[in-house]
C-alpha positions as CSV (number, residue, x, y, z in Angstrom):
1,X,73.7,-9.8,138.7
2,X,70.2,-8.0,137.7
3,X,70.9,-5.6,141.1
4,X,74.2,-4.4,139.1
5,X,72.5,-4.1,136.3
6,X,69.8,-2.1,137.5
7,X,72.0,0.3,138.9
8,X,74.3,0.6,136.6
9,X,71.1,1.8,134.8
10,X,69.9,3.8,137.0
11,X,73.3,4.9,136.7
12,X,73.6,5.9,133.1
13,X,70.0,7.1,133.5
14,X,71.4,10.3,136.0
15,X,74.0,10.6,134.0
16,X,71.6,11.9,130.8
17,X,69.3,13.4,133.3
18,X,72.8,15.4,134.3
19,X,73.9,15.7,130.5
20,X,70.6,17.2,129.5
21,X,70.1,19.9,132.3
22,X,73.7,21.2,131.8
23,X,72.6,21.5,128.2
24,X,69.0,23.3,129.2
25,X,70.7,25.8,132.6
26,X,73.4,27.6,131.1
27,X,74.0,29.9,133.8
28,X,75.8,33.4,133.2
29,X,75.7,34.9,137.1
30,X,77.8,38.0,137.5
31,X,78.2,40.9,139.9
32,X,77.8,44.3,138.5
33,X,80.4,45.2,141.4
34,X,83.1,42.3,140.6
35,X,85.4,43.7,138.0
36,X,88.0,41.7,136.0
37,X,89.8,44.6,134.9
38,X,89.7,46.6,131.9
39,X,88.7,44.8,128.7
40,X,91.3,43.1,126.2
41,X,90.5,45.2,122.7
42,X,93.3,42.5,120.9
43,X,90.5,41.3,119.0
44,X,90.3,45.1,117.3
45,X,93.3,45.8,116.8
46,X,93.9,45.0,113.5
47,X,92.2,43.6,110.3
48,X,93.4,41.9,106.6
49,X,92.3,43.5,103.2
50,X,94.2,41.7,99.8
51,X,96.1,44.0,98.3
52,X,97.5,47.7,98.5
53,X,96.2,48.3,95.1
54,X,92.6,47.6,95.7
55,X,92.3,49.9,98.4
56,X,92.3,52.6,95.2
57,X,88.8,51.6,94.8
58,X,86.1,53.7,96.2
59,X,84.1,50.8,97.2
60,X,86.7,49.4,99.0
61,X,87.5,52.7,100.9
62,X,83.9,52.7,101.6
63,X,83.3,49.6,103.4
64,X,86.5,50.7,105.3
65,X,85.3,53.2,106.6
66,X,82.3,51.3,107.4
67,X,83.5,48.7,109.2
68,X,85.9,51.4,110.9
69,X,82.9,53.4,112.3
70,X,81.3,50.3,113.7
71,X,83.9,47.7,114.4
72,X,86.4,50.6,115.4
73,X,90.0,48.5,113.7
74,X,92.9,50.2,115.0
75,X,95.4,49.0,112.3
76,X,94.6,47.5,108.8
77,X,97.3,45.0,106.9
78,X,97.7,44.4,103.5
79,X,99.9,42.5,100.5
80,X,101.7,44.1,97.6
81,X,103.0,47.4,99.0
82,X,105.6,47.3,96.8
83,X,104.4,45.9,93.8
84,X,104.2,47.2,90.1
85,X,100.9,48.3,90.8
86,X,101.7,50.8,92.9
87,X,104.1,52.5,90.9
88,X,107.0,52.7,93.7
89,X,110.3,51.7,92.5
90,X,111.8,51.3,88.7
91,X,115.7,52.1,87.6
92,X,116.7,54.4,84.7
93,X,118.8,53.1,81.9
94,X,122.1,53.3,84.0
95,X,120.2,51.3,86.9
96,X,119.6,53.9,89.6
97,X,116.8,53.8,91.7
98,X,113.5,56.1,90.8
99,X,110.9,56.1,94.0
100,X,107.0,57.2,93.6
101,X,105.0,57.2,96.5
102,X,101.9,58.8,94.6
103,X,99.8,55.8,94.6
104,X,100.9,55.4,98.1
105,X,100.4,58.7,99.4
106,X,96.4,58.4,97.9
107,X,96.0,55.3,100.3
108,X,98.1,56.1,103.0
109,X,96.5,59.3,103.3
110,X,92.9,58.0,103.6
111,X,93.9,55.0,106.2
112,X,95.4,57.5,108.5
113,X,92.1,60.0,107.7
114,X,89.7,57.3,109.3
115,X,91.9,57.7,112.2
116,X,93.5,54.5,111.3
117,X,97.2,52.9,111.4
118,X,99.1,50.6,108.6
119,X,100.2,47.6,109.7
120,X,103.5,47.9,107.0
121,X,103.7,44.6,105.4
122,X,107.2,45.5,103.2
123,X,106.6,43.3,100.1
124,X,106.4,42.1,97.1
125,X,109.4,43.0,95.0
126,X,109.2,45.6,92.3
127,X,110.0,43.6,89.1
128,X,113.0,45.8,88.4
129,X,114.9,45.3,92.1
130,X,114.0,41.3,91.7
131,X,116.1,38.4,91.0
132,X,113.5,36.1,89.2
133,X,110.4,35.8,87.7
134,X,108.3,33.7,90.0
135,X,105.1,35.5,91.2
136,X,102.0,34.7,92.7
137,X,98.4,35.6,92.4
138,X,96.1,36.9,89.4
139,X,98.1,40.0,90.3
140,X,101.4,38.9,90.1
141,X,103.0,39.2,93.1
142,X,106.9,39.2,92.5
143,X,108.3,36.5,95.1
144,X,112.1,36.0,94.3
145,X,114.6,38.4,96.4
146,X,116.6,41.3,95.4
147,X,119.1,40.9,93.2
148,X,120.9,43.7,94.7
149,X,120.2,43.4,98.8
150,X,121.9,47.1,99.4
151,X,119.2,48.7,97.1
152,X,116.2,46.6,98.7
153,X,118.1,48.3,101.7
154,X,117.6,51.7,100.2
155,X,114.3,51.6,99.6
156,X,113.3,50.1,102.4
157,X,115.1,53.6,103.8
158,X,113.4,55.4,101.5
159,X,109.7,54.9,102.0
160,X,110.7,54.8,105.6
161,X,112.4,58.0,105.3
162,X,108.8,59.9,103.1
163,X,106.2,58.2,105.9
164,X,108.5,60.0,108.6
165,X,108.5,63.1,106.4
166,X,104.7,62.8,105.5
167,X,103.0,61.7,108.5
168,X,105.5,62.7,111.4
169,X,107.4,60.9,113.9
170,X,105.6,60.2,116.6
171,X,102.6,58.8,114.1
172,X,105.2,56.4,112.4
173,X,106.5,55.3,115.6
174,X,103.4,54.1,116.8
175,X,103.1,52.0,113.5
176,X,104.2,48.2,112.6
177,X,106.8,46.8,109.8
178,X,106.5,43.8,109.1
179,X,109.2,42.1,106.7
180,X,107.3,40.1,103.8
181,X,104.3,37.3,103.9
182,X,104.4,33.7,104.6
183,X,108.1,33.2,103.7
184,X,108.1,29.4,104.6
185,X,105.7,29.0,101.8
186,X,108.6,27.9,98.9
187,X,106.8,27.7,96.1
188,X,104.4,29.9,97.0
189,X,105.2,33.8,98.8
190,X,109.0,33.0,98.7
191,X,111.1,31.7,95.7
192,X,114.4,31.0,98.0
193,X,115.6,29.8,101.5
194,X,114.8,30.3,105.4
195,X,118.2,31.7,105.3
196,X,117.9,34.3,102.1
197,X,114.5,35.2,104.5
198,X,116.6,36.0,107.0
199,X,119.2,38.2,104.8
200,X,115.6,40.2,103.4
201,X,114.8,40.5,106.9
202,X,118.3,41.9,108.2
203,X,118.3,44.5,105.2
204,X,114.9,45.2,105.6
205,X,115.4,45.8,109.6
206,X,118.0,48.1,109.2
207,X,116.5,50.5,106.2
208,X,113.7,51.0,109.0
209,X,115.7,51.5,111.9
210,X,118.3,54.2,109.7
211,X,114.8,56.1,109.8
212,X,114.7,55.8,113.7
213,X,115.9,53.4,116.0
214,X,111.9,53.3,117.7
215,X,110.3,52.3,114.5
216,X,108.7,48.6,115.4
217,X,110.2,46.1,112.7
218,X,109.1,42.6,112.9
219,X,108.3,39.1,111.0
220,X,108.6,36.4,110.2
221,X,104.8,36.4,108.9
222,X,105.0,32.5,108.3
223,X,102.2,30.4,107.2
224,X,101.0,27.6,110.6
225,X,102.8,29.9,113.3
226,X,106.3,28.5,111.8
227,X,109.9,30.0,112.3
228,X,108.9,31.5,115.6
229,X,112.0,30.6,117.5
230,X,114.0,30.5,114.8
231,X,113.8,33.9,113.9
232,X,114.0,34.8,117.6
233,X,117.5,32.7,117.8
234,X,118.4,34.8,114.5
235,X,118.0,37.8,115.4
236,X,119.4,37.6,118.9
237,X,122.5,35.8,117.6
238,X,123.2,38.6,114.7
239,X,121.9,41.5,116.9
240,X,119.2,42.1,114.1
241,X,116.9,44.3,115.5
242,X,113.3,43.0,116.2
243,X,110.6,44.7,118.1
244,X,107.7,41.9,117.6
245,X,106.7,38.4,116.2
246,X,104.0,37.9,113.3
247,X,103.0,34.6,112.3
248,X,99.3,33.1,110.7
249,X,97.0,30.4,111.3
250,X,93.7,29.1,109.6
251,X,91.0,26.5,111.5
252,X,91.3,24.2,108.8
253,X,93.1,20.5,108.6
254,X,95.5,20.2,106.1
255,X,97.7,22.7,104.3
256,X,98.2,26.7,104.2
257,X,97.6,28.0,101.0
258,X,95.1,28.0,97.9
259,X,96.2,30.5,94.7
260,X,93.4,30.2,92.9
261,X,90.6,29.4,95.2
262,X,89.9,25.4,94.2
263,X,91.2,23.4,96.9
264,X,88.9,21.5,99.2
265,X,89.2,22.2,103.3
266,X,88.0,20.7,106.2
267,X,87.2,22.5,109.4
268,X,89.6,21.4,112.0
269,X,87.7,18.9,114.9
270,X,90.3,20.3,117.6
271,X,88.6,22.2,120.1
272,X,92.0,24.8,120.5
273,X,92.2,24.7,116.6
274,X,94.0,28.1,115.9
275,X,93.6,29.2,119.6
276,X,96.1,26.4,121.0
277,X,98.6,27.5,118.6
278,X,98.8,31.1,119.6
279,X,99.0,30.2,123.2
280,X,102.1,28.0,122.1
281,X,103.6,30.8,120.1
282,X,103.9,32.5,123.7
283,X,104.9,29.8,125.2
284,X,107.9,30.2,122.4
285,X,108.3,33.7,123.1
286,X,108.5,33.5,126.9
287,X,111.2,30.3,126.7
288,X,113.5,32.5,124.1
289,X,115.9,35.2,124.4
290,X,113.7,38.0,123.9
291,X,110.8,36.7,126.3
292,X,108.6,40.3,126.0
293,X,108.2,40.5,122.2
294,X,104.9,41.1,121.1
295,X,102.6,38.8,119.3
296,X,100.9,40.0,116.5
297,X,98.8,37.2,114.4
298,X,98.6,39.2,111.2
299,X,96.8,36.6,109.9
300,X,93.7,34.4,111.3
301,X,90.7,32.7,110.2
302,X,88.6,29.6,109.6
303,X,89.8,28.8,107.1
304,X,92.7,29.9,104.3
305,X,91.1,29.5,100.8
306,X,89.2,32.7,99.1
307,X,86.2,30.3,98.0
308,X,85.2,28.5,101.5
309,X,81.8,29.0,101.9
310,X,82.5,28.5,106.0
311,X,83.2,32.6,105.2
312,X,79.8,33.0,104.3
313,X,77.6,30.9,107.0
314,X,76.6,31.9,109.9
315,X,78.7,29.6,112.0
316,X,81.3,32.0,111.6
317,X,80.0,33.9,114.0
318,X,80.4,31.9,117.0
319,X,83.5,30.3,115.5
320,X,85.4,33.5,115.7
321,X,83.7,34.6,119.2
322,X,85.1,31.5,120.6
323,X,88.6,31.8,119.1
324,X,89.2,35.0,120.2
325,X,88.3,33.9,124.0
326,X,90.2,31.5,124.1
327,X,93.4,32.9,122.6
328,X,92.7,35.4,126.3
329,X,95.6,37.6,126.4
330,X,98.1,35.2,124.6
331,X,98.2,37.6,121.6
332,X,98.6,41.7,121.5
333,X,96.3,41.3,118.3
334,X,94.1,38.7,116.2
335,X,93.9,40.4,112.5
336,X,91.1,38.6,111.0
337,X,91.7,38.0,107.6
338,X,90.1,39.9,105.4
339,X,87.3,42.7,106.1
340,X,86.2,42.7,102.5
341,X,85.5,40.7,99.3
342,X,86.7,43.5,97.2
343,X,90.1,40.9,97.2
344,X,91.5,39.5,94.3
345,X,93.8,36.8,94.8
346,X,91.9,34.5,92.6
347,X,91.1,36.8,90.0
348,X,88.0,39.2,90.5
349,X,85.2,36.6,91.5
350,X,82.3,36.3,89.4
351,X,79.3,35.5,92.5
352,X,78.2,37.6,95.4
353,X,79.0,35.1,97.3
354,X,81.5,32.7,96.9
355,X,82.8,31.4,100.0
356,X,85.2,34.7,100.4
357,X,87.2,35.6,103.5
358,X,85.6,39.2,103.9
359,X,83.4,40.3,106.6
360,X,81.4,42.2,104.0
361,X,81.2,40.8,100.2
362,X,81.7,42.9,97.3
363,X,78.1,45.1,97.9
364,X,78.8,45.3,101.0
365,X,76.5,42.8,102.3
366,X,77.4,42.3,106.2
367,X,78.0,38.6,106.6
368,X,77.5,37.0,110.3
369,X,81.3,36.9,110.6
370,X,80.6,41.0,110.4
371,X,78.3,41.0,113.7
372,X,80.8,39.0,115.5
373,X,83.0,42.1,115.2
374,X,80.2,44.6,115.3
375,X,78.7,43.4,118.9
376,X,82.0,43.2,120.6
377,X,83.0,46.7,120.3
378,X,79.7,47.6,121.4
379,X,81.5,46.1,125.0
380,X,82.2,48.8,127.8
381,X,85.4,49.2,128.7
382,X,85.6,47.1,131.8
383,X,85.1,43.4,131.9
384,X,83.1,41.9,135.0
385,X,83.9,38.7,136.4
386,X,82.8,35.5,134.7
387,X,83.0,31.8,134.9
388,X,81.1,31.0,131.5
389,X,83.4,30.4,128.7
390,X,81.4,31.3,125.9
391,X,80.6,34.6,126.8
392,X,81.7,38.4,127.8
393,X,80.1,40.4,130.5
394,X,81.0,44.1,130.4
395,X,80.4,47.6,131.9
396,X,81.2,50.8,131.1
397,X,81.5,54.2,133.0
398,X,77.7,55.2,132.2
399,X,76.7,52.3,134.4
400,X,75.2,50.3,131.1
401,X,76.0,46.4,130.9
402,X,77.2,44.1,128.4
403,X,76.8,40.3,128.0
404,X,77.7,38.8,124.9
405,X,77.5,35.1,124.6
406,X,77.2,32.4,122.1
407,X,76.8,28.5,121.3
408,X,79.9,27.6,119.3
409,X,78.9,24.1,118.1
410,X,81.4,22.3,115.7
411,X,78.3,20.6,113.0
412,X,80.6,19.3,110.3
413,X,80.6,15.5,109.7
414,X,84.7,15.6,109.4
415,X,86.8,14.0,106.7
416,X,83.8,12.5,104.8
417,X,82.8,16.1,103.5
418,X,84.8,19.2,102.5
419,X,83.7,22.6,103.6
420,X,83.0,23.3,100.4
421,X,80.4,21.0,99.7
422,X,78.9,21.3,103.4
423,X,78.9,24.6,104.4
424,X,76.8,25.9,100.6
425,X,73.4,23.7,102.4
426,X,70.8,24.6,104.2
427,X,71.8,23.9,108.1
428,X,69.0,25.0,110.6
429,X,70.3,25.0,113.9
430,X,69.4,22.7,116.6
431,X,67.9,23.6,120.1
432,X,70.7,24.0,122.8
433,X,67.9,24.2,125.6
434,X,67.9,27.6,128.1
435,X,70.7,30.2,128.7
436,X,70.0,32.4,132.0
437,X,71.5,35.7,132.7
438,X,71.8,37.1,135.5
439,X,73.5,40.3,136.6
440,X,73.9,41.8,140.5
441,X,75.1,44.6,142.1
442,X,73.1,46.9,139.0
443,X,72.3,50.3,140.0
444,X,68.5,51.0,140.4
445,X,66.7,52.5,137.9
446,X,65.1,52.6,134.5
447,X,67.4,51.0,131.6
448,X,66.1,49.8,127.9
449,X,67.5,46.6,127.2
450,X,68.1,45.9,123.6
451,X,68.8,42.2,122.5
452,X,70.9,41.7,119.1
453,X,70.9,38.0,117.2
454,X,73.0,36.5,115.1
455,X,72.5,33.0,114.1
456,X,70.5,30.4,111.2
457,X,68.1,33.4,109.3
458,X,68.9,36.1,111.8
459,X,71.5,38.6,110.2
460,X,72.2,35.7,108.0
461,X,72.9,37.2,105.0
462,X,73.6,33.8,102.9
463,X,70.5,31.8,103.9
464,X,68.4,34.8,102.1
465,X,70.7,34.6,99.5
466,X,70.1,30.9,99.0
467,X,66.2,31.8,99.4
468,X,66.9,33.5,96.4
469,X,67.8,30.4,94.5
470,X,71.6,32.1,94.4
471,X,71.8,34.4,91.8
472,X,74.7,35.0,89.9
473,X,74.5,38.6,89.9
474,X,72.7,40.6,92.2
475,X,70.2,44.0,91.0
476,X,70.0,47.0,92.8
477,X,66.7,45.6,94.9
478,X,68.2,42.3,95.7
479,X,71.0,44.1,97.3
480,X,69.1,46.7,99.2
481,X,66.8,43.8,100.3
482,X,69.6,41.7,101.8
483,X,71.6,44.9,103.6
484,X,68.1,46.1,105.0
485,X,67.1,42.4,106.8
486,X,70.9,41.8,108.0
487,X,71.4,45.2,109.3
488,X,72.4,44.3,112.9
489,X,69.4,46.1,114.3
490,X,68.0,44.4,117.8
491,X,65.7,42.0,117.6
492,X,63.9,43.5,120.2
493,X,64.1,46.5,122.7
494,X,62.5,46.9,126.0
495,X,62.5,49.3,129.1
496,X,62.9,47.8,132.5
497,X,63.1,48.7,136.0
498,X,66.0,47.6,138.6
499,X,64.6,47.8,142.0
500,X,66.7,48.2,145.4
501,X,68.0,44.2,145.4
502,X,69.4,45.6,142.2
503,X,69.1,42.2,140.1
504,X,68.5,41.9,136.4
505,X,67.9,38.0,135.1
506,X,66.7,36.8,131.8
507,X,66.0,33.2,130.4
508,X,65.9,32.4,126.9
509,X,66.4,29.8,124.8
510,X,69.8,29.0,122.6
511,X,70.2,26.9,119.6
512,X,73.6,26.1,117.9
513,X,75.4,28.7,116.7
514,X,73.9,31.2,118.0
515,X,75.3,34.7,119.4
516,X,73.0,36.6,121.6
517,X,74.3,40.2,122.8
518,X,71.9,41.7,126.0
519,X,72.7,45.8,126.2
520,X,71.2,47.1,129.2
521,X,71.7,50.8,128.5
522,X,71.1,52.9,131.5
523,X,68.2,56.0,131.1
C-alpha cells in the first residue's frame, strides 16, 4: 500500500513539475520562410460609434480620425440614421413626404473623407412615418414600424437614390445596409413581431435594391446571434433579397441589453464566450440555403452595458486579442463596439471614466482596449506559421517581423461579484513565468527591434486614473498627463544583428494579462 502511495506521489509530484514548466517555456518558434498566407484584416474591418447625431461633434470626428490613422477601420456603424435628429424625413399638412439629407451629407461627407465606408444601419423611425410612440435611449430612438410600409419603402429609395447621386456607384456598391438593430429585443429596439421585422426588412430590401440590384442589403442585427436561420429560411422562401448576415454578441452571462447603464454583469467563464457563437453562426450559414453569405458581427464586446468598468481595465486588452483569434476566419468582420465615449445612450455621462464601451473616452484618453487595435494593424501583411494560440507572427514585404502575443487570463471570481464591483479595484497582475520567441529563416542584417506593452500600469490609462484618487472631472494637466504616459510608445528599442544562421530569439517574462508586441524592423 505505502509503494502505491509513493508513486502515486511521485506521481502527482511530475505532474506540477510538468504544470509549472508549461507555465514558465512558452515557446513561440517560427520560420521566417513558412508562410500561412496573407493575413485575416476581419478584425479592422469595421467599428461601433452610438449615434449618427454625435458624429456632428468635432471631438467625435476627431478621435475618428485618430483611431482611423492608427487602427486603419475600414467601415464605421452607427444607430439613429433616421432619427429626428438628423432632420431627414417629416410630411406636410396633406401627408407627403419632405427628405433632408443636410445633416447627413455633413457626416457622410467626412466618413468617406478619412477614406472611410458606412456600414448603413437603416433606422430608427422618423416620428412622423411611425406607428407608435415607444422609443428608446436618452435620445429617443423611435422603435414602432411604419405606419405606412410603402413610404418607409420610399425613403428607404430615396436616401438610397441621393448616396448613389452624391457619392457614385461604384463607392455605394462597395458599402453595407443593414435593415434596423437588435429587432428580437421586444421591448427594447423593436415595439412589434419577428414577422412585422420581416415586412421592415422586405420593404427595406427592396427600396435599396430599386437603387441597384448590387447594393449589399442585410440583417437581421439581433441581439445573442438570434434569427440567423430564420431570416435565411425567410428570405429564400419569399425571394427577399439578402447579400449578408449581421448579428451581436457581448462576453457577458446573462441578458443583452442595459438602457440606462445600471445593470450589473458578469464576465462569461466559457472559454469560446462570444468566439463559439460566431463559429456556430457559420455553421448556420453553411447548413442553409444560401451557404456563402457573409458574416458581419456588427456588434461585439465584453460586455453590453455603457457603465462596465471591464471597458476600462486593462484586461481588455488580451480579452479582445484572444476573441478575435479564435473567431479565425469564421467571420468577414468583428465591429467592436464602440470606438469612443463620446456615446450617449445613457444620457451624457458625468465621469471620465465610467465603465464605457469606447476605445478612447470622452478626452480622448486611449484605453488598453485601444492598443489591442493599435498593435495589430502594425502586422505585415503576411502571416507566418504558428502553433501558439495566443499570439500572431507576421511579415511584411520590407522583410520586417511581427509577433504579437498575449496572456489572456479570465481573474474574475464568477457569480459571487459583478463586473461592476470587480473590475473598478486595483488588480496587479500575477507572474505567468517566461515566454521565448524565436524566429528563423530571418534575413541577415541590422534590424531595431522595438517592444510595445500593454498590461497592469503599462498603457493603462485607468490605474493612473485611480492613482489619482478618480476625479470627477478632469483639468487640462490631468488629461495631458494621462494621454502622454499611455501613448503606445515602445517600451524599449534596440538595434540588433542577424548573423548567417539567421535566428533571432528573445526570453522574457509574462504576467496575466499582458500583451507584448516584438517589431523587428529591418535597417
Amino acid at each position: 500500500m505505502k509503494r502505491i502511495l509513493i508513486v502515486l506521489v511521485l506521481i502527482h509530484s511530475i505532474q506540477i513539475i510538468g504544470q509549472n514548466n508549461n507555465a514558465e517555456n512558452r515557446i513561440i518558434k517560427v520560420d521566417f520562410k513558412k508562410e500561412a498566407g496573407k493575413l485575416n484584416t476581419m478584425f479592422k474591418e469595421c467599428i461601433g460609434a452610438g449615434r449618427a447625431n454625435e458624429g456632428l461633434r468635432a471631438d467625435w470626428q476627431q478621435q475618428l480620425a485618430l483611431v482611423k490613422k492608427e487602427c486603419d477601420f475600414k467601415y464605421i456603424r452607427f444607430h439613429g440614421l433616421l432619427s429626428d435628429d438628423m432632420a431627414v424625413y417629416r410630411e406636410d399638412e396633406k401627408g407627403n413626404p419632405e427628405y433632408n439629407y443636410q445633416y447627413v451629407d455633413v457626416l457622410f461627407d467626412y466618413i468617406v473623407s478619412l477614406k472611410m465606408k458606412p456600414f448603413v444601419e437603416l433606422g430608427f423611425m422618423p416620428n412622423a412615418l411611425a406607428s407608435g410612440k415607444e422609443t428608446i435611449f436618452w435620445w429617443k430612438g423611435n422603435v414602432t414600424p411604419p405606419k405606412d410600409y410603402k413610404k418607409w419603402e420610399d425613403l428607404i429609395r430615396n436616401l438610397t437614390a441621393h448616396f448613389k447621386e452624391r457619392y457614385g456607384d461604384e463607392e455605394v456598391k462597395t458599402w453595407y445596409f443593414e435593415v434596423w438593430n437588435e429587432p428580437n429585443l421586444s421591448p427594447g429596439f423593436w415595439s412589434s413581431t419577428q414577422e412585422e421585422y420581416y415586412k421592415l426588412y422586405d420593404y427595406a430590401a427592396r427600396g435599396v435594391k430599386a437603387v441597384n440590384k448590387e447594393y449589399k442589403v442585410g440583417g437581421p442585427a439581433t441581439a445573442g446571434s438570434a434569427w440567423v436561420s430564420e431570416t435565411i429560411d425567410f428570405c429564400a422562401k419569399n425571394n427577399v433579397p439578402m447579400d449578408f448576415v449581421s448579428t451581436h454578441t457581448y462576453g457577458v452571462k446573462h441578458g443583452y441589453l442595459d438602457e440606462f447603464g445600471t445593470s450589473g454583469t458578469i464576465l462569461n467563464q466559457d472559454e469560446w464566450s462570444v468566439s463559439g457563437e460566431i463559429i456556430h453562426s457559420r455553421k448556420l450559414i453553411t447548413e442553409s440555403a444560401k451557404p456563402n453569405l457573409e458574416l458581419h458581427y456588427t456588434e461585439w464586446s465584453s460586455s453590453y452595458t455603457p457603465a462596465d468598468p471591464i471597458h476600462d481595465s486593462y484586461h481588455s486588452a488580451a480579452y479582445i486579442l484572444q476573441k478575435l483569434k479564435q473567431v479565425g476566419n469564421a467571420a468577414n468582420s468583428m465591429s467592436y463596439w464602440v470606438f469612443t465615449d463620446i456615446f450617449e445612450e445613457a444620457g451624457p455621462r458625468f465621469t471620465p471614466f465610467h465603465g464605457g464601451f469606447g476605445l478612447l473616452n470622452t478626452q480622448g484618453i486611449k484605453k488598453p482596449a485601444y492598443f489591442s487595435y493599435y498593435l495589430m494593424n502594425k502586422l505585415g501583411e503576411t502571416e507566418l506559421q504558428n502553433s501558439d494560440k495566443a499570439s500572431w507572427t507576421s511579415k511584411n514585404a520590407k522583410g520586417d517581423v511581427q509577433v504579437l502575443l498575449w496572456d489572456f487570463t479570465n481573474t474574475h471570481p464568477g457569480d459571487k461579484e459583478l463586473n461592476q464591483t470587480y473590475y473598478i479595484k486595483d488588480l496587479p497582475s500575477k507572474e505567468k513565468g517566461k515566454v521565448k520567441v524565436e524566429v528563423d529563416g530571418m534575413q541577415k542584417g541590422k534590424y531595431l527591434l522595438e517592444i510595445y506593452k500593454v498590461g497592469y500600469k503599462v498603457n493603462d490609462a485607468y490605474a493612473d486614473y485611480l492613482a489619482m484618487n478618480k476625479p470627477s472631472q478632469l483639468t487640462r494637466q490631468q488629461v495631458n498627463s494621462l494621454k502622454e504616459k499611455n501613448n503606445g510608445a515602445p517600451i524599449s528599442t534596440e538595434k540588433i544583428t542577424i548573423d548567417g544562421k539567421g535566428t533571432f530569439s528573445k526570453e522574457f517574462k509574462i504576467n496575466e494579462n499582458d500583451v507584448v508586441m516584438l517589431n523587428l524592423i529591418k535597417q
